[in-house]
Structures are given as structure tokens and as C-alpha cells.
C-alpha positions in Angstrom: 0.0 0.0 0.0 1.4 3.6 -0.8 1.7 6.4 1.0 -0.6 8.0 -0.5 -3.4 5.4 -0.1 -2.5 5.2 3.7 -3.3 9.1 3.8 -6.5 8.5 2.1 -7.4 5.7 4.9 -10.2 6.5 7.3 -9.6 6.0 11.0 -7.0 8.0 13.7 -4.5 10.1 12.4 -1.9 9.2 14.6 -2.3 5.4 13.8 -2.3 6.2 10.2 1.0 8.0 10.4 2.9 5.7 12.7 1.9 2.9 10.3 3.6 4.9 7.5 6.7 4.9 9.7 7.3 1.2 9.6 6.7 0.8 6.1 9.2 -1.4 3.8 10.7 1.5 2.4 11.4 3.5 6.0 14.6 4.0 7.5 15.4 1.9 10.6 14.9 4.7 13.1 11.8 5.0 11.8 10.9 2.1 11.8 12.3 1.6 15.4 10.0 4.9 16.9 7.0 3.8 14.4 6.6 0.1 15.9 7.2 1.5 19.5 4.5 4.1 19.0 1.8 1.2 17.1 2.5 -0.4 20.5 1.6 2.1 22.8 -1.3 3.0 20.7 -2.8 -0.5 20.4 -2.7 -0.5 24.0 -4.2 3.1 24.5 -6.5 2.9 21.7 -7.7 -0.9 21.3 -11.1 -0.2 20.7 -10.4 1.0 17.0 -9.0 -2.0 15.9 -10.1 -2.2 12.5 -7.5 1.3 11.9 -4.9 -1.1 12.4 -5.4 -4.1 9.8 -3.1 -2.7 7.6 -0.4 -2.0 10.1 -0.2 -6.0 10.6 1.9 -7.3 7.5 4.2 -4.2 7.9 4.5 -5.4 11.9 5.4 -9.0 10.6 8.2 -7.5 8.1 9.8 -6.2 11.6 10.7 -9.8 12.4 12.6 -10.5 10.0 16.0 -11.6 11.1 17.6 -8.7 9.4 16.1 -5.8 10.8 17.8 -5.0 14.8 16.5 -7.1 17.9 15.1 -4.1 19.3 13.0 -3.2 16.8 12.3 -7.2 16.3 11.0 -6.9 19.9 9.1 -3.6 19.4 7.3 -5.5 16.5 7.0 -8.5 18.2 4.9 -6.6 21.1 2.9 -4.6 18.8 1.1 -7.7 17.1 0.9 -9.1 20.4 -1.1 -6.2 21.8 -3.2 -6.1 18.2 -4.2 -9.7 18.7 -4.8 -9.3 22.7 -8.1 -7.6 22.0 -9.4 -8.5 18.9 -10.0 -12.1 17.8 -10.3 -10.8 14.1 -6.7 -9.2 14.3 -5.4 -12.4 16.1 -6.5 -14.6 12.5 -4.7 -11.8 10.8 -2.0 -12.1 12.2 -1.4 -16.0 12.0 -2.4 -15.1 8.1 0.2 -12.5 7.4 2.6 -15.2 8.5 4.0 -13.9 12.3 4.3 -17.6 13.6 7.6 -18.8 11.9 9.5 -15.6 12.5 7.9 -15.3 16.1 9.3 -19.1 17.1 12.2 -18.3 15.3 13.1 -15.4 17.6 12.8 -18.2 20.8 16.3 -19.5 19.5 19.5 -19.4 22.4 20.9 -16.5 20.0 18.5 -14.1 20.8 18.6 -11.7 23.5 16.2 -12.7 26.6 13.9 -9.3 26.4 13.4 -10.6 22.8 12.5 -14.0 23.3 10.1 -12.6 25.9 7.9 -11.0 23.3 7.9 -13.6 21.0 6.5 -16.0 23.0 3.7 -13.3 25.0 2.9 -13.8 21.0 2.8 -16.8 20.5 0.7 -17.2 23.5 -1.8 -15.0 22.5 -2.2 -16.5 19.3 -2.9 -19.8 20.8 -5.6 -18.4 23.3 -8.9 -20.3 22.7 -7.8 -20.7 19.1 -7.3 -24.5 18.1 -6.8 -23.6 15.0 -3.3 -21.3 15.5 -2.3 -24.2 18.3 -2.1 -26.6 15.3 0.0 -23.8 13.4 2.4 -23.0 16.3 3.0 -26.4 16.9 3.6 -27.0 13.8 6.0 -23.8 13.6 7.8 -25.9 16.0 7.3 -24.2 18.7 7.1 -26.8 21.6 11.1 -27.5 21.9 12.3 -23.9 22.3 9.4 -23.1 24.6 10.2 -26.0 27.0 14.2 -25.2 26.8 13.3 -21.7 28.2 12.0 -23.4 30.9 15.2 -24.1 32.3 17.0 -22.8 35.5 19.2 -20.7 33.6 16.6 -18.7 31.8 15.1 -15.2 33.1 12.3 -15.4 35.5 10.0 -13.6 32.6 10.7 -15.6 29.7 10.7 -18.7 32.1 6.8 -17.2 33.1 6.0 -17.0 29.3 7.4 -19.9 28.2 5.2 -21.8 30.5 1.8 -19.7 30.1 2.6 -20.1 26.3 2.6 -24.0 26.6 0.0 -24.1 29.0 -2.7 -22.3 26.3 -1.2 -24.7 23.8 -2.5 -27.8 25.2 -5.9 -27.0 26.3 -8.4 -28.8 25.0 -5.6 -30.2 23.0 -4.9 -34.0 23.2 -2.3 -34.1 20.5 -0.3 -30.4 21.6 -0.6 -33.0 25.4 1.3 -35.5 24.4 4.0 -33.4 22.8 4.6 -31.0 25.2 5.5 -34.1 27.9 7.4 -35.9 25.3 9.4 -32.8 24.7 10.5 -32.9 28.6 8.7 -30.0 29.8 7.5 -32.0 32.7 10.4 -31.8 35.2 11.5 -28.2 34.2 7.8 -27.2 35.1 7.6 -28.9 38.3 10.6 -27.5 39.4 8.9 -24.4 39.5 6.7 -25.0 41.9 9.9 -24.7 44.4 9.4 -22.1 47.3 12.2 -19.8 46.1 10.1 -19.0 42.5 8.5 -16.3 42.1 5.1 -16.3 42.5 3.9 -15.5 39.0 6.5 -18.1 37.5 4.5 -20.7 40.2 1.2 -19.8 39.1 2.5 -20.2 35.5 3.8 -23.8 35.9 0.9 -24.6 38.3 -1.2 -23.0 34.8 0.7 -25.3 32.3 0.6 -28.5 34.6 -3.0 -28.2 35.3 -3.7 -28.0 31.1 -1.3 -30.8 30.4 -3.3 -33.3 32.8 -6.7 -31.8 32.0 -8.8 -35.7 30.5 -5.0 -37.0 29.8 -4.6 -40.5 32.5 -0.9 -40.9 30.9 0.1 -37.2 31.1 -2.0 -37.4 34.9 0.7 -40.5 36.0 3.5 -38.6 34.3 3.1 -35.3 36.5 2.1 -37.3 40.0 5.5 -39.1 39.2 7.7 -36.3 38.5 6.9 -34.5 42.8 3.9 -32.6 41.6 1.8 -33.1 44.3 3.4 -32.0 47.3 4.8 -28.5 46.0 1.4 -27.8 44.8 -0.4 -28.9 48.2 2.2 -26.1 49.7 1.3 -23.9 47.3 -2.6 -23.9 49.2 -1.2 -22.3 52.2 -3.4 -19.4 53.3 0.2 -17.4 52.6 0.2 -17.7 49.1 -0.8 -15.4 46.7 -4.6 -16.0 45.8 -4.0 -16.7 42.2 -1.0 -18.8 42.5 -3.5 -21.1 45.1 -6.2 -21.0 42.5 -3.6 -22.3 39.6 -2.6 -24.6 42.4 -6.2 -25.8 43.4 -6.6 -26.2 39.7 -3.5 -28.8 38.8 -5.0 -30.8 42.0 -8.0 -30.8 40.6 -7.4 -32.6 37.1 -5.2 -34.3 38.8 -7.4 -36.2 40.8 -10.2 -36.6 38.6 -11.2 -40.0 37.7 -8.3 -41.2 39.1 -7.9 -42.8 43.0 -3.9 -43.7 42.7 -3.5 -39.1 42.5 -6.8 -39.2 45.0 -5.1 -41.5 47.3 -1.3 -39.5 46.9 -2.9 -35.9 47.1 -5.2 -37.0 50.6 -1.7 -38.4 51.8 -0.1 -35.1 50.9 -2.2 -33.4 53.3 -4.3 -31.6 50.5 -8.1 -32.0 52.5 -7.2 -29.1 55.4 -6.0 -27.0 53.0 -8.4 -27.8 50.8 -11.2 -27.1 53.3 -9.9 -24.2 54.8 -9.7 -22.5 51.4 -13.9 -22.3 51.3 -14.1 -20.0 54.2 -15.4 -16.6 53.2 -12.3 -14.3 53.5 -11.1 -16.7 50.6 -11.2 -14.8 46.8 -14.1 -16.6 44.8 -11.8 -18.2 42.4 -9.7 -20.3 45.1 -12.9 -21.5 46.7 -14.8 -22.9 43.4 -11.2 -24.3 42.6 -11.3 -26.0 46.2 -14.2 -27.2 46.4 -13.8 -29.2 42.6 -11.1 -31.2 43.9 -13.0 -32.0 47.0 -15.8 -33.0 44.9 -13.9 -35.2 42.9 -11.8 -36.7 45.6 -15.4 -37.6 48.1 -17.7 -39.4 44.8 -18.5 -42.2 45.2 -15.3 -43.0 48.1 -16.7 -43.7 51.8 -13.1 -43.1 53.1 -12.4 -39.8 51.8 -15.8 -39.1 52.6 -15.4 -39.1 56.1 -11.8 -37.7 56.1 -13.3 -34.9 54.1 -16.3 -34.2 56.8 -13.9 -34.7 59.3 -11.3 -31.9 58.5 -15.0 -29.4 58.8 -15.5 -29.0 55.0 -19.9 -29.8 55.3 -20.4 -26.3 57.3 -18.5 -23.8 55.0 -20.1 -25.7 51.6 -23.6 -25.3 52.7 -22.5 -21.5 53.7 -21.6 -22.0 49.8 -25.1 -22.2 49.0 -26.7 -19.3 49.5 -28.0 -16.6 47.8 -25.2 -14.3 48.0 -22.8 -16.6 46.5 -22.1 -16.6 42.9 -24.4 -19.0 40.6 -21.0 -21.3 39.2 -19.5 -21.3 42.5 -22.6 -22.1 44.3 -23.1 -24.7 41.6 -19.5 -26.3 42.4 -20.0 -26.3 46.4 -24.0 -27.9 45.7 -22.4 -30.9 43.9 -19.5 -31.1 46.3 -22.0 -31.1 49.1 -24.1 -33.7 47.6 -21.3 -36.3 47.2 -20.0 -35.9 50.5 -23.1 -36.6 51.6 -24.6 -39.3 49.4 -25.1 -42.8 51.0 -23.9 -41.4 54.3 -26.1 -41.1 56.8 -23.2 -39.8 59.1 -22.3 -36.7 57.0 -26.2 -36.1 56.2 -26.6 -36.0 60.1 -23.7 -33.2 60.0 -25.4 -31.3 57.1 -28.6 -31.6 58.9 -27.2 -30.8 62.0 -25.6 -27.1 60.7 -28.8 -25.9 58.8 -27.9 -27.4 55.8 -31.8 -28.4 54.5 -33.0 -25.1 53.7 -30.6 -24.4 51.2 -30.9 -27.6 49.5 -34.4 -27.0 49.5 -34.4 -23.4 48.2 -32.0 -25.0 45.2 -34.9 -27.4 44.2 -37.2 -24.1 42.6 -33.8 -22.8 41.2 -32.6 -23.1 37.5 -29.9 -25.6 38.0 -28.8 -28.7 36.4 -31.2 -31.7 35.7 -28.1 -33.7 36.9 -27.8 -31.8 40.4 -31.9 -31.8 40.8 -31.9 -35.1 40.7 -28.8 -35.5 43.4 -30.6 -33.5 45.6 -34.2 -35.2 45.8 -32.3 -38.1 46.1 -30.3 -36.5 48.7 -33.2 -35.3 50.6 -35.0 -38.7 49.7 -32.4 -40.2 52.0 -32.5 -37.4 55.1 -36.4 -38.2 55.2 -36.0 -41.6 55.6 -33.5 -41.4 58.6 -35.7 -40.0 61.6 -38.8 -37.9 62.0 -36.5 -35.0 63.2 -35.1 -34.8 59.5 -38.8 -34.9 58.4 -40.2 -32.4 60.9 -37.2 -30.0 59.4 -38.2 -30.9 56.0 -41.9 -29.5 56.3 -40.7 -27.0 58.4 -38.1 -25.9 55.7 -41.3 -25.9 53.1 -40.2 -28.1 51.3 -43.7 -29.3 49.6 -44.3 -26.5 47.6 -40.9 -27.5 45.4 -41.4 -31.1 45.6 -45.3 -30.7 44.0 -44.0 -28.5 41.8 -41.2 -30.8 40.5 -43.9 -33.7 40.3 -46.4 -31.3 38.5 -43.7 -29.8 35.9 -43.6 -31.8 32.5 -39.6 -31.0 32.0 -39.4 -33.1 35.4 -37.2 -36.1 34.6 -39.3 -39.6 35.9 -36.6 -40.6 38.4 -36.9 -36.8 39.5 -40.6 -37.3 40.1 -40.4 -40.1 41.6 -38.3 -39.3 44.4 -39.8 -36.1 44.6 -43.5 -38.0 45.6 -41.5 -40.6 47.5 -40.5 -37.9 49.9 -43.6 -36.3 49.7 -45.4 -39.4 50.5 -42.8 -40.1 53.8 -43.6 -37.1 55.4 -47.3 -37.4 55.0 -47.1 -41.1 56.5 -45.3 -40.1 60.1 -47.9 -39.2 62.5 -45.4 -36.8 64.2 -45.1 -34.7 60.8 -48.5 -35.3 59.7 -50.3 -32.5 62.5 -47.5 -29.9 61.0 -50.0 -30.0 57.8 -53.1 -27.6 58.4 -53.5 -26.4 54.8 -53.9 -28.1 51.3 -52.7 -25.0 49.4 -49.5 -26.6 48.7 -51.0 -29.8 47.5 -53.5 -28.5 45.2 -51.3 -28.1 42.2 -51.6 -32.1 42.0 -55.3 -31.5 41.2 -54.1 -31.1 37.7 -52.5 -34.5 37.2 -56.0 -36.4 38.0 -56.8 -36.7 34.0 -57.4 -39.9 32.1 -54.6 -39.6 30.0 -51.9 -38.9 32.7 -49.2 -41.6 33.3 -50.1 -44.2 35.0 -46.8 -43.8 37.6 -48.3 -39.8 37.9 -51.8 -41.3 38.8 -50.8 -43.7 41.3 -47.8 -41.4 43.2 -50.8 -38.4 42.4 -53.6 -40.3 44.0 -50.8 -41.8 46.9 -50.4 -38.4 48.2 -54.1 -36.9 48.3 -55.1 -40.1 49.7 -52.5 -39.5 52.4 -53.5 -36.2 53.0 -56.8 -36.5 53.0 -56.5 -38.5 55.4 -55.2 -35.9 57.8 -57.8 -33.8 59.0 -61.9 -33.0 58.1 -61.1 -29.2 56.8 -58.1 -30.7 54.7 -60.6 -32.6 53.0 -63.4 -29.8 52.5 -60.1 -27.7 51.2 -59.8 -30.3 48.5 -63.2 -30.5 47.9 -63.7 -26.7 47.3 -60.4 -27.3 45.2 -62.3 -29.3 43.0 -61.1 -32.4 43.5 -64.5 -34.9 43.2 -65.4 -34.6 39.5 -62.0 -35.3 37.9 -61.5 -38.1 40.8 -65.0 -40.0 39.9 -63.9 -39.8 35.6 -60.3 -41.2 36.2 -62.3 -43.9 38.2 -65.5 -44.2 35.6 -62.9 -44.7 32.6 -62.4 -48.0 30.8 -58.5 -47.3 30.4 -57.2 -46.8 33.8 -55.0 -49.3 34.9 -55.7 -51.5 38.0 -53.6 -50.1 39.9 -53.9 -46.7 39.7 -58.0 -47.6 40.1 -56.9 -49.1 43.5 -55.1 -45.8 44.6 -58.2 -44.3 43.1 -60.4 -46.2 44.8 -58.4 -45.4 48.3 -58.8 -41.8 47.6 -62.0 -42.2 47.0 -62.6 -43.5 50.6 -60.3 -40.8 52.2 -63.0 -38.2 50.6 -66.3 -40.1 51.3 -67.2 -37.4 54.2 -67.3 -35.0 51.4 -68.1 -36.5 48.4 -71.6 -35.7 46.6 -71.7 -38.5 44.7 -74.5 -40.7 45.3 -73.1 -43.9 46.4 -71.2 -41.5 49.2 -74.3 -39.7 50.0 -76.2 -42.8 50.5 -74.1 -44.4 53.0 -73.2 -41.2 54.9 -77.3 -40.6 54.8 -77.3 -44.8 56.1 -74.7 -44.4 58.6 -75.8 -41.4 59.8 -79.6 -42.7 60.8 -81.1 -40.6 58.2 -83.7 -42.4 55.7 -83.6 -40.9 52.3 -87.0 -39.8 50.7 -88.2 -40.5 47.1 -89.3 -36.5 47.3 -85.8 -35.3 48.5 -84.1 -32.3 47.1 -80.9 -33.4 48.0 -78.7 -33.2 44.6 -76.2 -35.5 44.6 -73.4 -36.7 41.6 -74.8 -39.3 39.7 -71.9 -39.5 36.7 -68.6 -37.4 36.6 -70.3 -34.3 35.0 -72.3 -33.5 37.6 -71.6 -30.3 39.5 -73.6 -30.3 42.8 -72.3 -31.0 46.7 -73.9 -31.9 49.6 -73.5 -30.6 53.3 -71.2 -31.5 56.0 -72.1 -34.3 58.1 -72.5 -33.0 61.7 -69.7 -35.2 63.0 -66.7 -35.8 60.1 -64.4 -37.2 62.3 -66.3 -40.2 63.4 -68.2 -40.8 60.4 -64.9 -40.6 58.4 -63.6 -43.2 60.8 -66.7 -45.5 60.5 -66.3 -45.6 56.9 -62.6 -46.5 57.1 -63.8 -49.2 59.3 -66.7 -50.3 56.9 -64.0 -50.2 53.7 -61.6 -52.3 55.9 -64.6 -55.0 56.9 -65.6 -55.0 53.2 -61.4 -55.9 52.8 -61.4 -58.2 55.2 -64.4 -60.1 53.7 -62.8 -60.3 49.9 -59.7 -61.2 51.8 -61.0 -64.5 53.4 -63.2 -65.4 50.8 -59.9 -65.3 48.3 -58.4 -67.3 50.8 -61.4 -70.3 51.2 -61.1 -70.2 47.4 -57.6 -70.9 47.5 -58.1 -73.1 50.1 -61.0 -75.0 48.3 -58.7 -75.4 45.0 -55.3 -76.5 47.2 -58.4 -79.5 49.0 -59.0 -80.2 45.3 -55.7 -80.5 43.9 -54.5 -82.7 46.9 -57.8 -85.3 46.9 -56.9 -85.5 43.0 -53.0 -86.5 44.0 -54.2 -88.7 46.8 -56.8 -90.7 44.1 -53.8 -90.8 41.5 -52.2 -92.7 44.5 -54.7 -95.2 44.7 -54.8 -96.1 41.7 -51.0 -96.8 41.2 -51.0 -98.7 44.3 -54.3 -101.1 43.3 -52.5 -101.4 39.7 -48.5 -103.1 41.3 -51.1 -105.2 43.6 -52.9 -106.9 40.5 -49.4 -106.9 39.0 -48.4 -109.0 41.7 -51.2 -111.7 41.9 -51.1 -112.5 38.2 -47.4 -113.1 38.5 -45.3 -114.4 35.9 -46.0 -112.5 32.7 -49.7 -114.1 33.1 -51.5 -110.9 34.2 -53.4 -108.1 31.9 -51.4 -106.7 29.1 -50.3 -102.6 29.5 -52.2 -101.4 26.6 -55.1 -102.3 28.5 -54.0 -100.0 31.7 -53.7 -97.2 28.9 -56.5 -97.6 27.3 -58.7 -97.3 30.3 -60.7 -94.2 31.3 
């Protein structure tokens, strides 16, 4: 482009001219203050990026190994600071060909300040780009980068070096595998000494943690080579937050899927540190980092589960959970929580014990994971099965409301639902949590689900839990009845498609509402039972199919009329019960008077055998033959 075209450019003067400077045809000074000043600018000025696409090839000219290492670094940091904030510029400038000359510049022959810049570049090429980490790789970039690793390099390129590799290989399998066969390993572990600085640390801890990241080999590779115990230190409260978080990080994919690292990192004394790095006073980053590992090291392992409890980690993770905590971090310390606590009826006892069922509770009407939903209902499935004290805190924590609407919401997965009315359904069965109930409100969402063509499972855990609570108390059941509960009970009942089953649950719900039910075989026996005689000429209106739409009024006692109809529906029980029993009595008589005769007959058949003797008696065929 000329000179003249670059005047008749649109954008900021001052870019414009400085771009001029380093043209082709410049002299070196120029060239020297005009990559110096692109620099500053694209660092002042890096919102108007696109004023700078044609300062990129001219940039790229700088490295060429001709032109003076310190305008080669000048240039080297200008395209560095183009690509740091625009994605667009960062393609450009892989396309205008800076990665050969940029990994060229890591070479022993060039000064350290140089080397520096080229590989800030070459890292931020590679930042979320796969496409540039095949290119730089490719370049050749791995062995250089892992020799400036070494003890004898400057503390900056050293940092670089390593944040450059560690960018490399994430999400990068192949980059994985040769960045440890090039030997960066060791070199990299080495930084994790005491006497490094801390932003080297944090860069090694940064390039470990991406080489191990869904890699078992590179995982063994790293536990070998001391990893561990430098980066347990590297947890104390005295370290720098971010170097801990880096730290916390390389533990992590360490340890996941895994138990030969669990096992070394636990023995390394990582849980207290661990633990102690979710109190509050700890920066975000450290405590989602924390709590990961501990997640991973407690699934599905009763050992570390208790060590893990033990060392106090169940009080600061259900502080985790509330509000005020930020949605991925309270994410992280829910799923940690839940592991530590599945299957364990000791650590549920803890959680319970520090106020740890609200929270879980207040999670279940929160937009979170289908995966975590379903830890947690299964979670609290568990807790209400232990002791009516875990129930009693349940209702008190209100938890029905969530659970009903869980059972009622059609995105609910089945094993969801299920749990959800299994917990539902224990509270309602202990007595001692059954008189918290006063209300139906919270139940009458459930209404809904009493249609024909609801799922049978839905019907039955539906009808379950109204039964159950109908059960409960005479203004519970006029609530329901107000609710609107009769008429879609009686046509679930009245249809030919409902299962036997579900009629069964039906037909118990039925019976729980009979003090309040209008239709007319409830009125009649509540009119029976009651001493009243019912008149051909009376204007009672009662439900004679599912459509009707009329009530009757309360029985004077519902208490003891409820209860004599219980006891009526368990005579009539009792009845079918022993009659199915003579029947299957009658058939066993049957069976056994047929064996006994079968008997008989074998036994009259060897005595004629015997007194004909000799071949003389009647022939086989004859036995056969017979009736």
C-alpha cells in the first residue's frame, strides 16, 4: 500500500502516520519509533481495531532476522497487543505469517527481552484458538518453549514460556502428548519450588494443570515427576490467591477419575488445605477451585468421605449455597455437598445438624442442572427416611411447595418425580409430621395431574399423596373439595383405560373423601350411617356421573363418620380377603384329593401286578387304554 493510499485511509490520524513509519521502504529509526508508538497505541487505543489491519503485514516485516533485535521486539509486542483484544486481528495475524518468524526469535541466539515478546505472542495466538495451536505447533514451537523453561533462563521468559505451553495444550490432546514428550514435565515442576516467584509458580501450576486436563498418561506422568506435594504447599493461606487458584486447579485434574492421585494428594495433606480454602475471606476463584477437587476426591469414596467431613468441609459448603454466593460457584459447592453426603447417613446427620436443608431446599425451585436436581431429591430422599427429626425440618423448611411443583412440571425427569413424591409421601405417613400439615394449598397443584390420560406412575404417586393427606384432617378434605377435587376423581375412576392399579389408589382416595363427596353412592351411606332415611321426594342433589356439578352438606360429625367408613372399607377388605383365601383353600383341598386318588390307583395297579405273576396278568395297553 502507498503512501498516499494510507493518507486517504479513514480512522486515527496518529495510527495512520505511525503505520507509514514502519513501512518497507522507512529507515530503521523510523521504523524503530513507528513500531514503538503502534504499540503504545494499540494498548491506548484498542477499541479501533479495524484502523490497524493494515499495520499487521508491515508489523510482521519487523521480524525479520535482518532488521535489529530491538526493533524485532518492538514488533513483536505490537502484534501481540493487536491480537490481545481482537479475535479478528489475532487470525490476521497468524495469516500474514508472524508464527515462523515469532518461534524463530525463541532461538538461544537471541537476546532474553526478545525472546520474551515472542512467546507473549505466540501465547496469545494460541488463546482459545485451536486452529493457531495446530500452526504453532507446527511452527515448531514446543522444543524452544520447553528449553526456556530451564534454570538458567530469566524469571520472565521462564513465566511466558510456560503460560505459552500451557494455552497450547488445552483442549488439545495431540499439543498434550507433545509437550511431555518434549520434557517440559520436570523443568515445570521445578517451578513449583518455594524460592520462584510467584507469578512463575502460578504459570507452571497454569501449564501442569492444562497438560493433565482428560490426559490418564500425562496425569501419571506429572504425580511421578513431585507434583503433588509442592502444589499442596502452594494452598497455604500465605500464598498469593491466584498462585492457590492455579494450584487448586493442577490438584483438581489431577485427581479426577483417578484414585492412585486421590489417594497421593489426601496423603499429601491436601483435604485441610483444601477445606480451609472455602471460608469466606477466601477470593471466589480459590474457593470454586477448592471445592472441585473436593468433589472429585469424596464421589462415590466412603473413606475420603469421612476424612473430608472430618477436617469441617460440610459447614462452609452449605455457607456456599446461599443466595449471595455466585451462581457457578454455588453450583460447584452444591455438587460437592451432595457427594460428601450421598449414602452417608453420618455426614447427612452433619449437614442436617448445621442448617444445611434449607438451602438444599431453596436449590430445588432454582434453574440448575437436571443432573444436580436429581442429586438433591435423592439426597433429601435419603434425610427423610432417617428419623422424624429430619422430616419435621423438611416440612418445616417448606419443602412441599418445590417437591409438588417438581412432580407437576412436565420437564421433570421420571426418576426426579419419583423421588420427589416418594419424599412427599414419607412425610405425610409419620404421624409426628402429619399434625404440621393444616392447609392443602400446597398440595392443590396435584389437582391437575387427575386426567385420564396422565401416566399411570403420575396417577398412582398423584392419588398416593391426596389419599395420604386426605386423610389428615376434616377441613383438609373440604379444602380439597372446594379445590375441585370430586369430578376429575369420579372420571379417572369411571374410565375404561385406567390401569388396576392406579383404580386401586383411586379407589383409596375415594374413601379418604367419602365425608365429602356428593356423589350418590357417598351420599347414601353417609345418609345410612348417619340414621337418616332418604326420601323418594328429597331435594338433596347428589353426583350421579362425573359431570355432575352439585355438593352436599357437611355431616354434623366428620371425624367419626370418616372413621366408621374407614372401618366399613376395611370390613368390606377383610371379607374379599377371606373369601380369596377359602377359594384358595378349596382349589389346594381339590388338587390334593386329585393327587391322593392318582395314589390309589397306582397302588391297586402293582397289587394286580403281583397276583397275576409271571407275565400271566393283563397286558399294558389295557391299563392305557382305560378311562
Amino acid at each position: 500500500m502507498s503512501a498516499k493510499d494510507l493518507h486517504n485511509q479513514p480512522g486515527d490520524p496518529e495510527i495512520v502516520r505511525n503505520i507509514l513509519r514502519i513501512s518497507p521502504t522507512s529507515k530503521l529509526i523510523d521504523k524503530f519509533y513507528g513500531a514503538r508508538e503502534l504499540k503504545a497505541l494499540a494498548v491506548k487505543k484498542s477499541n479501533q481495531v479495524a484502523s490497524y489491519a493494515s499495520a499487521i503485514p508491515n508489523l510482521v516485516a519487523l521480524l525479520s532476522p535482518k532488521i535489529p533485535f530491538e526493533i524485532q521486539e518492538d514488533g513483536a509486542e505490537a502484534l501481540n497487543a493487536l491480537a490481545l483484544h481482537s479475535r479478528e486481528n489475532t487470525d490476521k495475524v497468524a495469516a500474514a505469517g508472524a508464527i515462523p518468524p515469532l518461534v524463530a526469535l525463541l532461538s538461544d541466539s537471541t537476546p532474553a527481552g526478545v525472546q520474551e515478546k515472542a512467546a507473549c505472542a505466540l501465547r496469545t495466538l494460541v488463546v482459545n484458538n485451536t486452529g493457531n495451536q495446530g500452526k504453532v505447533a507446527s511452527a515448531g514451537a514446543i522444543p524452544p518453549l520447553v528449553a526456556l523453561l530451564s534454570v538458567n533462563t530469566p524469571a520472565g521468559v521462564q513465566d511466558q514460556a510456560a503460560c505459552a505451553l500451557a494455552h497450547l495444550v488445552i483442549n488439545n490432546t495431540g499439543n498434550q502428548g507433545k509437550v511431555a514428550s518434549a520434557g517440559a514435565i520436570p523443568p515445570l515442576v521445578a517451578l513449583l519450588s518455594a524460592n520462584t516467584p510467584a507469578g512463575l509458580q502460578r504459570g507452571a501450576a497454569c501449564a501442569l494443570a492444562s497438560l493433565v486436563i482428560e490426559n490418564y498418561s500425562n496425569q501419571g506422568k506429572v504425580a511421578s515427576a513431585g507434583a503433588i506435594p509442592p502444589l499442596v504447599a502452594l494452598l497455604s493461606t500465605s500464598t498469593p490467591a491466584l498462585v492457590q487458584e492455579q494450584a487448586a486447579s493442577a490438584l483438581l485434574n489431577l485427581v479426577v477419575n483417578n484414585t492412585g492421585n486421590q489417594g497421593k494428594v489426601i496423603s499429601a495433606g491436601a483435604i485441610p488445605y483444601l477445606v480451609a480454602s472455602l471460608s469466606a475471606n477466601t477470593p471466589a476463584g480459590v474457593q470454586k477451585m477448592a471445592a472441585c477437587a473436593l468433589d472429585h476426591l469424596v464421589a462415590r469414596n466412603t473413606g475420603n468421605q469421612g476424612k473430608v467431613a472430618s477436617a469441617g468441609a460440610i459447614a462452609p459448603l452449605v455457607e456456599l449455597l446461599s443466595a449471595n454466593t455466585p451462581a457457578d460457584l454455588q453450583e460447584v459447592a452444591a455438587y460437592s455437598l451432595l457427594n460428601l453426603v450421598a449414602n452417608n447417613r453420618d455426614n447427612q446427620a452433619k449437614m442436617v445438624s448445621v442448617d444445611g436443608l434449607p438451602p438444599l431446599v431453596a436449590l430445588l425451585s432454582a434453574d440448575i442442572e437436571p443432573s444436580m436436581l436429581g442429586q438433591i431429591v435423592e439426597s433429601l430422599l435419603q434425610i427423610a427416611a432417617c428419623n422424624t427429626y429430619n422430616r419435621k425440618l423438611l416440612a418445616a423448611a417448606n419443602a412441599i411447595s418445590p417437591l409438588v411443583g417438581l412432580m407437576t412440571n412436565p420437564r421433570t425427569t421420571a426418576p426426579v418425580v419419583s423421588s420427589a413424591t416418594s419424599i412427599v409421601t414419607t412425610l405425610l405417613t409419620d404421624p409426628r409430621v402429619r399434625v404440621m400439615f393444616t392447609s392443602a394449598t400446597a398440595f392443590l397443584p396435584l389437582l391437575a395431574l387427575l386426567q385420564v390420560n396422565s401416566p399411570e406412575d403420575m396417577l398412582v404417586g398423584t392419588s398416593s399423596v391426596l389419599s395420604l393427606l386426605a386423610s389428615i384432617s376434616p377441613s383438609i378434605r373440604r379444602e380439597l373439595a372446594a379445590a375441585g377435587i370430586i369430578l376429575p376423581l369420579l372420571a379417572v375412576r369411571a374410565a375404561s383405560s385406567t390401569p388396576p392399579q392406579v383404580q386401586e389408589k383411586l379407589d383409596l382416595l375415594h374413601v379418604s373423601l367419602r365425608d365429602v363427596c356428593s356423589c350418590q353412592h357417598c351420599v347414601s351411606k353417609r345418609k345410612r350411617m348417619s340414621g337418616q332415611t332418604s326420601t323418594k321426594g328429597s331435594s338433596t342433589s347428589t353426583l350421579e356421573h362425573p359431570t355432575a356439578t352439585t355438593s352436599v352438606a357437611e355431616p354434623v360429625d366428620s371425624d367419626k363418620l370418616m372413621q366408621e367408613l374407614l372401618e366399613e372399607e376395611e370390613r368390606e377388605k377383610a371379607m374379599k380377603e377371606t373369601k380369596a383365601k377359602s377359594k384358595k383353600g378349596k382349589k389346594q383341598r381339590q388338587k390334593e384329593k386329585k393327587k391322593e386318588k392318582g395314589k390309589s390307583e397306582e397302588q391297586q395297579l402293582a397289587v394286580d401286578q403281583a397276583s397275576e405273576g409271571n407275565g400271566q396278568g393283563t397286558k399294558d395297553y389295557l391299563f392305557l387304554s382305560a378311562p
